[in-house]
Backbone as CSV, one residue per row, in Angstrom:
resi,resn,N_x,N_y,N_z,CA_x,CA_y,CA_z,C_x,C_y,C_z
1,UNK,32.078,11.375,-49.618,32.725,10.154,-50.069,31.681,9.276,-50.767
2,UNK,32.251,9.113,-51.672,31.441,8.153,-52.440,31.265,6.406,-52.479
3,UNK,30.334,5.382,-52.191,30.211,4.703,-51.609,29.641,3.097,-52.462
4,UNK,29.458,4.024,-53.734,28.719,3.005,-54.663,30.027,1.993,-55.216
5,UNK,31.049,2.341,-55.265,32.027,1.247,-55.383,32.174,0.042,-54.476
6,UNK,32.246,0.019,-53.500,32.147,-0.505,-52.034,30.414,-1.329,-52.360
7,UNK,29.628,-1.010,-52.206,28.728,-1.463,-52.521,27.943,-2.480,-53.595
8,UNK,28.647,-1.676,-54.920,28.652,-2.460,-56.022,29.636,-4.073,-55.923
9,UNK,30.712,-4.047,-55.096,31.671,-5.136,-54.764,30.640,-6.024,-53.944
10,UNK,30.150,-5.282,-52.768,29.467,-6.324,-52.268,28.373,-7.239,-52.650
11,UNK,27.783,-6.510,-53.452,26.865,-6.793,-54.455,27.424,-7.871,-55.417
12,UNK,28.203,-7.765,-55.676,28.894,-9.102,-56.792,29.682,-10.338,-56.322
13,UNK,29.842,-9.707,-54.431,30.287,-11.810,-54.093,29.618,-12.594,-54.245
14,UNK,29.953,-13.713,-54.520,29.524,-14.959,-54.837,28.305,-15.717,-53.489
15,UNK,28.228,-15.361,-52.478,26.764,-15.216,-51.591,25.638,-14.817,-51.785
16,UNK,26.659,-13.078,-52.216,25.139,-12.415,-52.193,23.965,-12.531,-54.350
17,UNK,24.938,-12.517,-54.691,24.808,-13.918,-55.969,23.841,-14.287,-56.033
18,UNK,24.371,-15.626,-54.703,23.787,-16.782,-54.348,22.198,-16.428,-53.867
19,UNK,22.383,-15.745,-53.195,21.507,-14.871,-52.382,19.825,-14.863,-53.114
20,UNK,20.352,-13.955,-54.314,19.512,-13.167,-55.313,19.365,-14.275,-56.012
21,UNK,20.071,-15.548,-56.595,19.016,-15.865,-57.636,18.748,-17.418,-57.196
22,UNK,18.703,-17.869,-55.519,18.005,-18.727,-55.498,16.828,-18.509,-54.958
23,UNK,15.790,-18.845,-54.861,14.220,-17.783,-54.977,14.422,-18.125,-52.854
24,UNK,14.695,-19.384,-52.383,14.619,-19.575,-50.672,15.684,-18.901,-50.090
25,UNK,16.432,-18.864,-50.379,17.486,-18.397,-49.455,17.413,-17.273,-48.922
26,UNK,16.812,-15.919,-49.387,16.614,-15.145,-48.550,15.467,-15.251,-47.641
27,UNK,14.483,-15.460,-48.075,13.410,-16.126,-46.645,13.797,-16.687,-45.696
28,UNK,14.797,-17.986,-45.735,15.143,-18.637,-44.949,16.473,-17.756,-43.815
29,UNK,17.102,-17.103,-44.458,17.773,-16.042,-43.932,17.632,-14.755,-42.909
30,UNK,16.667,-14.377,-43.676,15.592,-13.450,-42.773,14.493,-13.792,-42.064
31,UNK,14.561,-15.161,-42.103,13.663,-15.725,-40.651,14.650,-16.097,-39.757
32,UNK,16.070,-16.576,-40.004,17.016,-16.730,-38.886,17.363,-15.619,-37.762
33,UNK,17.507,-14.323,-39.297,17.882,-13.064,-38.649,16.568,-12.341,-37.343
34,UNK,15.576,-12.867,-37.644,14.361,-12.219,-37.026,14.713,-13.244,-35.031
35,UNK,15.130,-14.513,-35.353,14.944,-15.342,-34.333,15.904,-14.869,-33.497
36,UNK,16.790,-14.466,-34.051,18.008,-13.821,-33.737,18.148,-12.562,-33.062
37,UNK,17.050,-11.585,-33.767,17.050,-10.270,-32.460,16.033,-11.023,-31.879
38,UNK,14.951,-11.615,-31.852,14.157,-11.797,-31.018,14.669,-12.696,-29.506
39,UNK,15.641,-13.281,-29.972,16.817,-13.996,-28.703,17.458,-12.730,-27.960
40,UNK,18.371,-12.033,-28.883,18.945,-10.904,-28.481,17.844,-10.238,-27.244
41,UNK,16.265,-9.652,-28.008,15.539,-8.862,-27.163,15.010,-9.522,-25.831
42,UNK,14.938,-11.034,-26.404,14.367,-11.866,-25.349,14.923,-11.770,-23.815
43,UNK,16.309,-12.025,-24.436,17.503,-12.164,-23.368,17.738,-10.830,-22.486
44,UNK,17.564,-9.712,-23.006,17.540,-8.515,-21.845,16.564,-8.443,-21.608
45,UNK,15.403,-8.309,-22.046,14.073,-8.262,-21.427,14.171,-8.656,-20.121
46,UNK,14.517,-10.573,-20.338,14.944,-11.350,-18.612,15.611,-10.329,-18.128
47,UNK,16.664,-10.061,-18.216,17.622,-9.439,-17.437,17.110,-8.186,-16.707
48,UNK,16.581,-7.255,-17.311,15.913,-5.991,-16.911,14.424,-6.344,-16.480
49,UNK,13.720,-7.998,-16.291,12.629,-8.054,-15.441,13.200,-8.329,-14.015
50,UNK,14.301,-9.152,-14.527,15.083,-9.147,-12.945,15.544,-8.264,-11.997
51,UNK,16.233,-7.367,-12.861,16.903,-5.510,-12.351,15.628,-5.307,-11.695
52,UNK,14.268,-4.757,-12.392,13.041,-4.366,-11.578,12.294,-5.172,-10.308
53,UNK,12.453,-6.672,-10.347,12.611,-7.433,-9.362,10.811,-8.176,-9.607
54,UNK,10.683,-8.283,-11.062,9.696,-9.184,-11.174,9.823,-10.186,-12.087
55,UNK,10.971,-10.976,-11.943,11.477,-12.012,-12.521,12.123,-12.834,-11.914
56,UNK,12.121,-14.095,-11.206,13.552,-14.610,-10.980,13.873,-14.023,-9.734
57,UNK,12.860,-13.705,-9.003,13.497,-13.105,-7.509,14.292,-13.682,-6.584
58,UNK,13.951,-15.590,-7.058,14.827,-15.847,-5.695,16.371,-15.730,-6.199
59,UNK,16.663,-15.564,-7.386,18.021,-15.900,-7.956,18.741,-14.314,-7.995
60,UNK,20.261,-14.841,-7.931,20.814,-13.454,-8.068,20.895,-12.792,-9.226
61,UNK,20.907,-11.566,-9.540,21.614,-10.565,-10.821,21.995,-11.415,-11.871
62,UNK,23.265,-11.309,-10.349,24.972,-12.170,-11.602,24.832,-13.211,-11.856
63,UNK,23.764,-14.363,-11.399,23.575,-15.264,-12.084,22.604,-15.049,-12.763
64,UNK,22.050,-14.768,-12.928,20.865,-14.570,-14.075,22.196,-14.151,-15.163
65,UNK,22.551,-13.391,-15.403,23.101,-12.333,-16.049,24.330,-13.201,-16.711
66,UNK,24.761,-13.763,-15.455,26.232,-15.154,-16.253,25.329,-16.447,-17.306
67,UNK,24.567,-16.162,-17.023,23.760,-17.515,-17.846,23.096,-17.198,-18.709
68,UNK,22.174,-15.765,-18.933,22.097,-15.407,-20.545,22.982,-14.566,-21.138
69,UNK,24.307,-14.120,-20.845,25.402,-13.259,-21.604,25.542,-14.149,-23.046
70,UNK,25.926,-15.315,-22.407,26.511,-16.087,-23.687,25.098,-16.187,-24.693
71,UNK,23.937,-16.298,-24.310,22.902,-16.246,-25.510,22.984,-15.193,-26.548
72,UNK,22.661,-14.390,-25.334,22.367,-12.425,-25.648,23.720,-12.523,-26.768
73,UNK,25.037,-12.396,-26.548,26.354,-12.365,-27.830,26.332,-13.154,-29.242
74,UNK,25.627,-14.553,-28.429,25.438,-15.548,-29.882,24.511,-14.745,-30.508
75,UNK,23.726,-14.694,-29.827,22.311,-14.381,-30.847,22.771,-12.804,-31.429
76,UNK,23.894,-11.867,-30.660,23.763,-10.765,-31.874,25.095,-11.067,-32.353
77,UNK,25.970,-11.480,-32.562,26.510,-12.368,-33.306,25.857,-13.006,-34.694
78,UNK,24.973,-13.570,-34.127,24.177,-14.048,-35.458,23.139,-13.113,-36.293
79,UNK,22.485,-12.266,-35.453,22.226,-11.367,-35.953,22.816,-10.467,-37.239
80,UNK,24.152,-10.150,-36.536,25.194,-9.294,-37.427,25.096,-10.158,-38.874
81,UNK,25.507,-11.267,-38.602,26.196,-12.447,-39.726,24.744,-12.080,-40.814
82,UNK,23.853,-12.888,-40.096,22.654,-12.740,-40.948,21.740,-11.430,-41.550
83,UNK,21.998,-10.433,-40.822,21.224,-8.937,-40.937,22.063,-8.311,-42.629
């Protein structure tokens, strides 16, 4: 299947446009996207120092775990948007 149609479209919205011929916008973009997995990685890291039990010992799992879910989604959420 051929794919360069699909591609070529995306290539011509009015973002990615935008994108290409203002000289900041992609810098500024791809430093969001970087903060963004780095939240994402940040956020399980905690989680799996906790699982091993050198993080956060006096606290439980599920709270650890209820309180960075919503980061961990935003941030690949934003990821997606921005990547």
């Amino acid at each position: 299947m051929d794919f360069s149609p699909i591609f070529e479209w995306i290539e011509n919205l009015p973002f990615a446009t935008a994108i290409r011929e203002v000289g900041t916008w992609f810098p500024w973009i791809e430093s969001i996207h970087v903060l963004f997995v780095a939240t994402v990685v940040g956020t399980i890291w905690i989680v799996d120092l906790r699982l091993v039990g050198l993080a956060w010992t006096s606290r439980s799992i599920k709270a650890v775990t209820d309180e960075l879910l919503p980061f961990t989604w935003g941030a690949f959420i934003g990821a997606a948007i921005t990547g």
